[in-house]
N, C-alpha and C positions, 0 to 999 in steps of 0.2 A: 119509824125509819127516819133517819136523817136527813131535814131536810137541807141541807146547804148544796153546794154546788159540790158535784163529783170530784174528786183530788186526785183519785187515779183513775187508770183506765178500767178495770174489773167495775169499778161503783156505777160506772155507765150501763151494764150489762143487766137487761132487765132480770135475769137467771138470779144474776148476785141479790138485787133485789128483793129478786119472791125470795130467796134464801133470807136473808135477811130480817125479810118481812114472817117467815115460817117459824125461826129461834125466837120471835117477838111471840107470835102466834103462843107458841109451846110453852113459853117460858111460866106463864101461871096456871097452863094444867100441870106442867112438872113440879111447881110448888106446895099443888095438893095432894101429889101422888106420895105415897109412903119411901123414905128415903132407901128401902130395904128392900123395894122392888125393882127386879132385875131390869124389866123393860124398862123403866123410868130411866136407868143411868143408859143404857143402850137407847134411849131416845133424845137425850142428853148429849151423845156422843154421836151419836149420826146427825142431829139435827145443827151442830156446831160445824162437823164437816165438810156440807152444804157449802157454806162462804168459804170457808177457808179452799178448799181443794181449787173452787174457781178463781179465785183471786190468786193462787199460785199457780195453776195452770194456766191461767191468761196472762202470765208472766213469760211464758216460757215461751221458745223462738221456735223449736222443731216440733213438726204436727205431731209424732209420736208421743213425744211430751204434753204437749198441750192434751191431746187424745186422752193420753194415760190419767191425770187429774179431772178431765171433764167427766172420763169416766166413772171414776171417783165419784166425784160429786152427783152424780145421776144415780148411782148404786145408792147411796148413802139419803138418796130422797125416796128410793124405793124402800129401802129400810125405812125410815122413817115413817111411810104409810101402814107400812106391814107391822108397826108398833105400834100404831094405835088402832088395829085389826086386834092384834092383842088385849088392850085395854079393854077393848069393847067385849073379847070373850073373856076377861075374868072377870067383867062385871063392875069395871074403874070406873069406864064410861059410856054413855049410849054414844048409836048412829047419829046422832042429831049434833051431839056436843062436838064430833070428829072432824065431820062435813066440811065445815068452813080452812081448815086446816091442810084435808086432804087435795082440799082444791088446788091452795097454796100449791101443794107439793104436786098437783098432775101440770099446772102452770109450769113448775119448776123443771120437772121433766119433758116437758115438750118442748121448751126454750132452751134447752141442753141437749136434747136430740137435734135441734135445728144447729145450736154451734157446730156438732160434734160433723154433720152432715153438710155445713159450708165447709171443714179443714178440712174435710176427709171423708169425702163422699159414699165410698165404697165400706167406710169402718163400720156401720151398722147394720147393713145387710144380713140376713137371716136366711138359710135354707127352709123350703117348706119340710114338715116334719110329721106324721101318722101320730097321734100322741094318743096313749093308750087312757081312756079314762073308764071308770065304774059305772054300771049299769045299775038300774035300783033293785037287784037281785044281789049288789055285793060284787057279781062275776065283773072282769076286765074283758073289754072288747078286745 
């Protein structure tokens, strides 16, 4: 990451940061990944979106705005996890190699649920929910 003094306001934002610091992360396992697989370019492209979305949603003056890009950017590190969940099941790369990356990005998303949670308190809230999962029979509760 760059070390000089911040220039704009987003470079201040540790989020931008671990973004930042995760495209850094990525960038030579995506070297090795075969150019012709799918997740690679979708991790490529989520992992870019990251900075960008924050840096333009920290631009912007109405909290829906701002909202609308944070959430972005929080999406798109959740992607990002969930692509090298992938890796790991076709056999790209082990748990061990991921690890350090995924942390990046649970860093990344918890400093982005906190912006999103100082503009806009009530934006993330969640109903609780019955969520139906499988039993080791195969049956749904």
């Amino acid at each position: 990451m760059n070390t000089t003094k911040p220039t704009f306001d987003h470079e201040k934002l540790l989020a931008y940061q671990r973004g930042i610091q995760f495209v850094a992360w990525s960038s030579p396992l995506l070297e090795e990944l075969p150019s012709k697989l799918a997740v690679a370019d979708q991790l490529d492209r989520a992992s870019t979106s990251i900075p960008l979305n924050l840096a333009e949603g920290n631009a912007k003056y109405t909290v829906p705005d701002r909202c609308r890009y944070l959430d972005t950017a929080r999406g798109s590190a959740l992607e990002c996890a969930a692509c090298l969940d992938v890796l790991v099941a076709k056999g790209k790369c082990t748990d061990e190699q991921i690890q350090s990356g995924k942390q990046l990005l649970y860093e990344t998303v918890c400093l982005l649920v906190g912006l999103i949670r100082s503009i806009a308190p009530d934006r993330l809230g969640e109903e609780a929910v019955d969520y139906r999962v499988s039993t080791d029979r195969g049956e749904q509760d």
